[in-house]
Every structure is written in structure tokens, then in C-alpha cells.
MARFIDO-238772 format. One line per field, with one value per residue (C-alpha): x, y, z; residue in three letters. Coordinates in steps of 0.001 Angstrom, whole numbers, plus 500000, padded with zeros to 6 digits. Layout:
u = [X	...]
v = [Y	...]
w = [Z	...]
type = [ALA	...]
end
This chain:
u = [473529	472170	472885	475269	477320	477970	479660	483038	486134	485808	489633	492169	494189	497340	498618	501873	501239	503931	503908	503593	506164	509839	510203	512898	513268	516920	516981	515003	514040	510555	510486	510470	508592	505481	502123	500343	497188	494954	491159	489296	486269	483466	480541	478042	476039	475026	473271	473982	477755	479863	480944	484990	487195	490190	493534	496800	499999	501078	503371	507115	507899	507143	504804	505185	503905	506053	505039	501478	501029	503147	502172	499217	497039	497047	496321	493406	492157	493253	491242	487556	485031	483778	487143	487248	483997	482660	481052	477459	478540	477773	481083	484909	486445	489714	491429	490814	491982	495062	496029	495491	497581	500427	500443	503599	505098	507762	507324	509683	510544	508314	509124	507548	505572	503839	502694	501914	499369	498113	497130	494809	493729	492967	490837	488450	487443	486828	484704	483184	482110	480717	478727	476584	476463	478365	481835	484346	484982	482073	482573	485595	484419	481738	484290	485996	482565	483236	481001	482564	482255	482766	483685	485846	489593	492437	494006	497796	499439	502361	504682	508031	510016	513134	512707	515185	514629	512545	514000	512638	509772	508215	508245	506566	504206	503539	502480	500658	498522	497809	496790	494513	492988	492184	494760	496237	498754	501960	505044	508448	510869	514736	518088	518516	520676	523036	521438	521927	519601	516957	516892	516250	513521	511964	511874	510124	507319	507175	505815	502766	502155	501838	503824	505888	503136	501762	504319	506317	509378	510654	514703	513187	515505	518746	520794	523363	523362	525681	523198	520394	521262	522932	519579	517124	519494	519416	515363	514674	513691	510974	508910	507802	505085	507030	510435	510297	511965	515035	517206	517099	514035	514862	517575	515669	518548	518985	515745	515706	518944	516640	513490	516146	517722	514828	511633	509508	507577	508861	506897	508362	507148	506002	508232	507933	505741	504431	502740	506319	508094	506310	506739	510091	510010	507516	509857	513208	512431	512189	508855	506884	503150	501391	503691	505346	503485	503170	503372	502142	500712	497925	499137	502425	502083	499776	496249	493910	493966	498197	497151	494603	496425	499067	496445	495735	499561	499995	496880	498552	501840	499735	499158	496487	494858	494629	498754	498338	498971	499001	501701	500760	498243	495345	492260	491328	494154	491444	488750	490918	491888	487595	486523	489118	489378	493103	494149	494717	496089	498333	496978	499521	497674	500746	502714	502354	499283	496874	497125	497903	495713	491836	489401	489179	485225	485666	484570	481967	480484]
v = [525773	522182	519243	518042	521202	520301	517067	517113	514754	514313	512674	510851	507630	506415	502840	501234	497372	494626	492745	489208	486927	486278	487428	489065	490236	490779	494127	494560	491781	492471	490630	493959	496094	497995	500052	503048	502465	505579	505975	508912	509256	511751	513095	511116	508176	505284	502081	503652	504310	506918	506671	506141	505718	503207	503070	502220	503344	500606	497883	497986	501537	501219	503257	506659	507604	510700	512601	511674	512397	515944	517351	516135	514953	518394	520399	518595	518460	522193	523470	524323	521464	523643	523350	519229	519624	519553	522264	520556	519620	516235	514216	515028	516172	514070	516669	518934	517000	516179	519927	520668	518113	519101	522558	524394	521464	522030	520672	517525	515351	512559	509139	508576	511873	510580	507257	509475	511504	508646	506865	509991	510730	506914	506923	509686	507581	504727	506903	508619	505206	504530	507819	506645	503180	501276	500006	502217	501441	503109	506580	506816	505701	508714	511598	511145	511120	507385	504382	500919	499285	495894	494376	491486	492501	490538	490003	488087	486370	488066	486133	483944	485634	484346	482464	480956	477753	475739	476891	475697	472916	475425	478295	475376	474529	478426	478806	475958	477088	480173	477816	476303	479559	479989	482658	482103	484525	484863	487313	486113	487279	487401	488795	487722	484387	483872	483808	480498	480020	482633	480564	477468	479236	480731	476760	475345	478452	478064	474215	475724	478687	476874	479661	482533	484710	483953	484940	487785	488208	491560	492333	495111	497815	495761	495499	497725	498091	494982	492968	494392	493187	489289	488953	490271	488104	484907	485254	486021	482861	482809	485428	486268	488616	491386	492276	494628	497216	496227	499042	502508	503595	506862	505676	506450	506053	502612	501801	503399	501194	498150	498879	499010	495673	493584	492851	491774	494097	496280	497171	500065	502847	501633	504035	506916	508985	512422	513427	514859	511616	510123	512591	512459	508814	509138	511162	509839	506105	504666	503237	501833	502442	499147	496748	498166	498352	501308	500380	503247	503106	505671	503937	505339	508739	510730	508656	508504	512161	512491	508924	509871	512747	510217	508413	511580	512218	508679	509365	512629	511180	508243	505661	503464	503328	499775	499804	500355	497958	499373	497858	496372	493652	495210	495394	499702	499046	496370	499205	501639	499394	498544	502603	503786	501492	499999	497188	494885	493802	492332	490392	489031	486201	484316	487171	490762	489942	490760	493651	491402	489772	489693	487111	487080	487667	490626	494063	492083	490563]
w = [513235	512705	513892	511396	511909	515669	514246	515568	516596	520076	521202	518505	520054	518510	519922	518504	517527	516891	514085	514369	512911	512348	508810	505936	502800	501107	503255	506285	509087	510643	513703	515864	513241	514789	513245	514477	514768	515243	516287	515423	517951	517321	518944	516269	518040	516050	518465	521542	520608	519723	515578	515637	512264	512741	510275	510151	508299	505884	506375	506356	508236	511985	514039	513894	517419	517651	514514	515464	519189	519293	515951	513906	516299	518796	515008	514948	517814	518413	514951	514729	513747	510763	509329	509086	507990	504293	502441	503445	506694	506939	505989	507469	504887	504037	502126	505231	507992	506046	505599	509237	510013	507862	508763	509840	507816	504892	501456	501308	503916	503129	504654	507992	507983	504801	506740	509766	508051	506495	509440	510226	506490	506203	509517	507837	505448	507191	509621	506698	504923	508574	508565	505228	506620	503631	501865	502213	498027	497695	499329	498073	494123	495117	496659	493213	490739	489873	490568	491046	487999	490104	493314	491701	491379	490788	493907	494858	497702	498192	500744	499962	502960	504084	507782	510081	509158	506975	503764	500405	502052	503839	501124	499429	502073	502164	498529	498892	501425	499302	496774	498967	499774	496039	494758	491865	491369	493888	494590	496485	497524	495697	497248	499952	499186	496717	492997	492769	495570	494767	491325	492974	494913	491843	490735	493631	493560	490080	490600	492869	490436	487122	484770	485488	484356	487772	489316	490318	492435	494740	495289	497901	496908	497252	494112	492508	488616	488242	490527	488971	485358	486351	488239	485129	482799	484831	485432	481852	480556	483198	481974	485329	485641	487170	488904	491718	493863	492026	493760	495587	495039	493953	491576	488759	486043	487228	486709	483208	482601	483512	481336	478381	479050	481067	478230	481136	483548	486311	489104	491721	493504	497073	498494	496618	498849	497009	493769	492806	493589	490946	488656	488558	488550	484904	484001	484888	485470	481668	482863	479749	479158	479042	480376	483559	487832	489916	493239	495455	498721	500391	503633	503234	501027	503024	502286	499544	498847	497414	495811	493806	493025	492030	490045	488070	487799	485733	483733	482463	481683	479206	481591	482747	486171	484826	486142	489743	492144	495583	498077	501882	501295	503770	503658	503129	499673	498117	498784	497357	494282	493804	494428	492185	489356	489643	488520	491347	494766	496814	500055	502818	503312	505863	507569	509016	511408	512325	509471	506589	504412	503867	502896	499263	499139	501757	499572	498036	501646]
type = [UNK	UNK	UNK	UNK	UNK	UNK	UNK	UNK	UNK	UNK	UNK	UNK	UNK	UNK	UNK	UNK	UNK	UNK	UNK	UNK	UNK	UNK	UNK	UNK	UNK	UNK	UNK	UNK	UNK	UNK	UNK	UNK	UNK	UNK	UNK	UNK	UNK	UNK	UNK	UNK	UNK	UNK	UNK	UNK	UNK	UNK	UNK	UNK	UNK	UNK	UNK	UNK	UNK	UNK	UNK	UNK	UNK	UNK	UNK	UNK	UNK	UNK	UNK	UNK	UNK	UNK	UNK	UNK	UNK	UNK	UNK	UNK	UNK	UNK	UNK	UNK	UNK	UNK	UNK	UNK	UNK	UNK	UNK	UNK	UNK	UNK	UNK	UNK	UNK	UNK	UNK	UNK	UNK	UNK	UNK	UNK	UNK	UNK	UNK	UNK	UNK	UNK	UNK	UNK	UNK	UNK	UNK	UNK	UNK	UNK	UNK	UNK	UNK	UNK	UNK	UNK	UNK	UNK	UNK	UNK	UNK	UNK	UNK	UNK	UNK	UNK	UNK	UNK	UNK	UNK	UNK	UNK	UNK	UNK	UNK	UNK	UNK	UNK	UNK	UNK	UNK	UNK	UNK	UNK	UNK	UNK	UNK	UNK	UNK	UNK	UNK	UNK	UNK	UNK	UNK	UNK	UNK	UNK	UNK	UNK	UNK	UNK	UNK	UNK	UNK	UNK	UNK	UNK	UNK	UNK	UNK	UNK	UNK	UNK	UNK	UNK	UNK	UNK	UNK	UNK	UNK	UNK	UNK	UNK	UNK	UNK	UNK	UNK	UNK	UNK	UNK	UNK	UNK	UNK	UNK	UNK	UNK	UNK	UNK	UNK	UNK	UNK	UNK	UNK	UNK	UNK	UNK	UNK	UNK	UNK	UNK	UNK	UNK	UNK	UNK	UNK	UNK	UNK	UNK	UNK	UNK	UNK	UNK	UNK	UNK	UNK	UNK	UNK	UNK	UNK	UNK	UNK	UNK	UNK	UNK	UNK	UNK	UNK	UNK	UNK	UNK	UNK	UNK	UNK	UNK	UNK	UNK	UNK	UNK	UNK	UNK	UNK	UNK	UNK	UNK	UNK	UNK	UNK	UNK	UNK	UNK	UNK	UNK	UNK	UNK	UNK	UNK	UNK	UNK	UNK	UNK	UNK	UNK	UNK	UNK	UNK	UNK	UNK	UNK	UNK	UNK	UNK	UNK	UNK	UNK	UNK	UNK	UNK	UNK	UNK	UNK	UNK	UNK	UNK	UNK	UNK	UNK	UNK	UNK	UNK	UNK	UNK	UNK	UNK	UNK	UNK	UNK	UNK	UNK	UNK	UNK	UNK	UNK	UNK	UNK	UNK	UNK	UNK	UNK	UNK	UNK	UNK	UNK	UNK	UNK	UNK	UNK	UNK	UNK	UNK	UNK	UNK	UNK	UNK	UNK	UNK	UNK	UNK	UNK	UNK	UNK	UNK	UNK	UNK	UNK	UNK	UNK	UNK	UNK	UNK	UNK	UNK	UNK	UNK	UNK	UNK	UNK	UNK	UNK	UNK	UNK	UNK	UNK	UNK	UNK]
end
């Protein structure tokens, strides 16, 4: 056997990490939210150290230290190094790892098991791009027979939480310092004060982002039908660039009802976690080809591996890759987005550190 066959995962470390911040959308307040992070140590020396691939589970659903440290983590470390392995021996095999780790598992059940696998799925690649010594957009445009066309995406701040204090000046002052960082594009978010308010926020952003075309705004799952329509009626004449997670996200006849009555975009689909999920939502959802997002995250749906599969999935229903705007604003999404051709990406520029955000030169440095 050579040398490259005895390549093998030495130990796997999950640690729970807080969130910084005092933050909330319409739904959920994150000042107590946490994020597995996992490390994936092998027996591969580079410089006198061991090689070790680091990821996290995206943004928004807590650590998931349970699933990881009494199920998926002993399958790995309990299977045979061949069987992480590629064909050729050389790489971990993504695909691989994922399916040992989701053995004995049922099909369904998504949710926090999806971010839980992706933690581990996500690490592979990062320790695979550290293998070949290069950007991880570039093994992964490679694993899927693509080459990055270029390392210049569009890229937005997405912030415009709702704080204890400091109401509309310091959403201001927020945007503004996005501004200053040079983006040019901006999401907020809506729903959680009266409409009246949100309006008045849309205003003040609005000042900061020129046009509503630079600007898009995120209900995060809140509204009923009723709620759903005053709010695309009232925000209408803004021709914001798109209106998001407008209500449960698996409510897919409400947001059918929406794409008949709202003319501007509508972006959904950071919590739908599976290749079927989506399916049903292309199906189901009303979603219109060349206009509306897709919102999916590999940080939260199992890795890269079920979201390229997604990818596929929306290129066989007539849509563009083009469409796809992954969710969580960190750093292994803007890889992702350059690698696989998307369209853009969100960066959290203000909030969710030390996860969120990203210079906005970082895949090209």
C-alpha cells in the first residue's frame, strides 16, 4: 500500500461557540445562539504539523454537539480509512464521509442533522483544498469538472437587525459603515415592528442604498397570507430587489399565492434542507425562472455534496445557477458561490462574529 493509502483521520473535535452580539430578526433573538465548530485532524504532515480541516454549520440553528459527538463522529472514526478515501487515494472523499456519517440514519428528518453533517462534510473540503495547497473555490470548481470562470462575485451586506436600542440612527450608522466598506448592495430586516415602522426603516436604508434595486428586505418566515400580501402591497412601489422568507418555509402554496400577486423577486429556501425539499418547492412554490432567489445553504443541508445536487435539481427544472444565492454570509459560501458558478453572496459584515463576514478581496487574495 503507498503512502497516500495510509492517509487517514486521526481524532475529530467538535467545540460549541457563542455568537457574539445582541441581535433579532421578526422571529428569533440570537443573543444565546451557538455554532459547532468541528476539526478534522489527520495523520498528513505539512511544516512540521499535522494537516486538520476546520468548518462550521451555518448561522441561525445552534450547535449541534449531540448529533455530532454520539453519532457521526464515532462512524467515522469507527470506519476504515480506505472508505473516506477516493478512488486514487489521495483526497477524502466528501461524498464518502458524508454517507458514513449518515448511516443507520432514516430518510427525512432534516433540520439540525442536515447542519450536523455539514459541519463534517464542510471540514473535508477545507482539508482537501489544504491537501493540494490552494482555494478551496478551486477544488471544489475541480470535484465538479468546472473551472472558475472568475474570482469577482457580487457580494451584499446583509444586516438591518433589530437591537435594543438605537433604532433608526444606528441602522443608519450600520449601513453606512457597509458603505464605507465598499458594498453596494444591502438586505434588512422587516417584521418585526409594526409596518408602519418597517416602512420607515425601508426609507432611512433606502437613503444609504441609492434605489431599491439595491436593496432587499427578509420577513424571516414570519407572516401569514394576510401579512404576507399588506406587506408586498405596501413595499411595491419600492421595487426592492427581493422579498424574503416571507412565511413558513415549507408553505409552498403561500408562496405560490405571492409570486402571483408580488411582480418583484422572491428569494426563499435557506431552510429547506434536502434535494427533495427543493423539489417540491420547484414544484409547488410558483417560483419564476429569471426573476425569483434560491436561498440554500451547504452549511445547513448536509454540505456541498446535497447542494450541488440542489444545483443540478434547479438546472433540471429550467433555472439558472445564475439564481443562487447561498444564505449565512461566511467565508467557505463565497468559495462555494466562485467554484460553482452562482450568482452571488451575502456577507455579515456587522453581526454573528467571529463567523460572519469576510473581506471583500478574500477568494481572490
Amino acid at each position: 500500500m503507498n503512502r497516500c493509502k495510509r492517509m487517514r483521520i486521526t481524532d475529530i473535535s467538535e467545540h460549541a461557540v457563542k455568537l457574539e452580539g445582541n441581535v433579532a430578526n421578526a422571529l428569533v433573538n440570537f443573543s444565546d445562539h451557538t455554532i459547532s465548530v468541528v476539526i478534522v485532524h489527520t495523520d498528513v504532515v505539512r511544516a512540521g504539523k499535522p494537516v486538520a480541516g476546520i468548518a462550521f454549520n451555518s448561522i441561525g440553528r445552534y450547535a449541534q454537539s449531540g448529533i455530532l459527538k454520539d453519532r457521526m463522529i464515532p462512524r467515522l472514526m469507527n470506519a476504515e480509512a480506505h472508505e473516506l478515501l477516493n478512488d486514487q487515494g489521495d483526497r477524502f472523499d466528501p461524498a464518502r464521509v458524508l454517507a458514513c456519517a449518515m448511516k443507520n440514519e432514516k430518510p427525512g428528518g432534516h433540520g439540525d442533522r442536515a447542519a450536523a453533517a455539514s459541519a463534517l462534510e464542510l471540514a473535508i473540503w477545507d482539508l482537501n483544498a489544504k491537501l493540494a495547497d490552494e482555494p478551496a473555490y478551486v477544488t471544489i470548481a475541480r470535484h465538479y469538472g468546472r473551472t472558475a470562470a472568475s474570482t469577482r462575485v457580487p457580494v451584499y451586506a446583509a444586516g438591518g437587525y433589530y437591537y435594543p436600542d438605537g433604532g433608526i440612527s444606528r441602522l443608519k450608522d450600520e449601513m453606512l459603515s457597509y458603505r464605507d466598506m465598499g458594498f453596494n448592495a444591502f438586505k434588512m430586516k422587516i417584521g418585526g415592528d409594526s409596518l408602519k415602522e418597517d416602512l420607515a426603516r425601508i426609507d432611512a436604508v433606502l437613503t444609504i442604498a441609492g434605489e431599491g434595486s439595491k436593496l432587499a428586505v427578509d420577513a424571516n418566515d414570519r407572516f401569514d397570507r394576510e401579512v404576507a400580501r399588506t406587506y408586498a402591497e405596501a413595499m411595491h412601489p419600492y421595487r426592492l430587489r427581493w422579498y424574503e422568507e416571507v412565511g413558513d418555509p415549507l408553505d409552498f402554496d403561500l408562496n405560490c399565492e405571492l409570486t402571483g400577486l408580488y411582480e418583484g423577486a422572491v428569494a426563499t429556501g435557506e431552510n429547506l434542507f434536502s434535494v427533495q425539499d427543493l423539489r417540491n418547492l420547484l414544484r409547488y412554490g410558483g417560483m419564476r425562472r429569471g426573476l425569483d432567489v434560491f436561498q440554500m445553504d451547504a452549511g445547513l443541508s448536509y454540505g456541498i455534496t446535497e447542494y450541488a445536487r440542489m444545483v443540478d435539481e434547479l438546472e433540471a427544472h429550467g433555472f439558472k445557477r445564475e439564481f443562487a444565492f447561498p444564505h449565512g454570509g461566511h467565508l467557505i459560501n463565497l468559495h462555494i458561490v466562485v467554484g460553482l458558478g452562482l450568482g452571488g453572496c451575502e456577507a455579515y459584515p456587522g453581526v454573528f462574529q467571529p463567523f460572519g463576514g469576510y473581506y471583500l478581496n478574500q477568494v481572490a487574495a
